[in-house]
C-alpha positions in Angstrom: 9.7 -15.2 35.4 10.1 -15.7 31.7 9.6 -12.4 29.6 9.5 -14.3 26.3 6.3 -15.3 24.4 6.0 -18.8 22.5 7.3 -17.4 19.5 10.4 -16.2 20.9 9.1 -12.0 21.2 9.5 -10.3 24.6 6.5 -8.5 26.3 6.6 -4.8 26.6 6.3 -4.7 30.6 8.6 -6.9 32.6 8.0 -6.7 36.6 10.6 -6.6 39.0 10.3 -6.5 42.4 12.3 -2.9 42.9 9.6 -1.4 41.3 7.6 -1.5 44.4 9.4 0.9 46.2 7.7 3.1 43.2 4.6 2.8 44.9 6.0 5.0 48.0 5.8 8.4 46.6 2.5 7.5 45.3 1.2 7.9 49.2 1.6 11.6 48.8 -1.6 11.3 47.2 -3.2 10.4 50.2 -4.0 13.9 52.0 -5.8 12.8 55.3 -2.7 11.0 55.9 -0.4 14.6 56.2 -3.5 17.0 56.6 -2.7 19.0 59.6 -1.2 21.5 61.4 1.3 20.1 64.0 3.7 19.2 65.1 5.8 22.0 63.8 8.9 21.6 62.1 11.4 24.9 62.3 7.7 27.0 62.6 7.0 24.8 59.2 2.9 22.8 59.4 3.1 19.4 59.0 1.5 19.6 56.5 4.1 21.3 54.4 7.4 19.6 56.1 6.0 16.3 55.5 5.4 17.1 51.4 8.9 18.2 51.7 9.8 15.1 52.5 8.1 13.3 50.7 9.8 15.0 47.3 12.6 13.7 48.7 11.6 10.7 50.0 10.4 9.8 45.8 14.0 10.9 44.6 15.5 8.6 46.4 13.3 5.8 45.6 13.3 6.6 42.2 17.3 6.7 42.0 17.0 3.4 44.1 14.9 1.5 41.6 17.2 3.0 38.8 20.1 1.9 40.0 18.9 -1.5 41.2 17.8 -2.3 37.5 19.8 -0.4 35.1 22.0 -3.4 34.2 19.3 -6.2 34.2 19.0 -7.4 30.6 15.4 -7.0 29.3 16.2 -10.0 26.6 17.5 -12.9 27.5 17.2 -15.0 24.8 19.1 -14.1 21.0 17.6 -11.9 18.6 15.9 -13.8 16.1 15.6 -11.0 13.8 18.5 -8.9 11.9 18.4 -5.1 11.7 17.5 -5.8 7.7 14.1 -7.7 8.9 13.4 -4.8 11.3 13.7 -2.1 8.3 9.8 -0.8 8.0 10.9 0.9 4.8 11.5 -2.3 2.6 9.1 -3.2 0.8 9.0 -6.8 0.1 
């Protein structure tokens, strides 16, 4: 999937398939799913083991999807532009 538009710029958000595992965490959000009392973790509720692990289940997705894209280049083209036709302060 190409990130570039026609005229050579690159679009601000480029999808890559890591950043699914983002959507993981994002179930804490659904309460039914955890809202009870057993079964009983150390004398712990479900309810408050399974937010527990939860915070670390997003950690490590999170460090996962870092990891995983870190290095990928978000260009992959040359810049056509120099740091001189970036400056906002010249005034042409």
């Amino acid at each position: 999937m190409s990130t570039a538009k026609p005229g050579g710029r690159v679009r601000g958000f480029q999808f890559s398939a890591w950043n699914l595992l983002l959507l993981i965490p994002l179930l804490i959000l659904v309460t039914p799913l955890f809202n009870f009392d057993g079964p009983r973790l150390f004398g712990l509720p479900f309810f408050y083991w399974f937010q527990l692990a939860f915070v670390v289940l997003g950690v490590l997705c999170t460090g996962i999807v870092y990891l995983a894209t870190k290095d990928k280049p978000r260009n992959q083209g040359q810049d056509e532009l120099s740091v001189d036709d970036l400056d906002e302060g010249d005034a042409r």
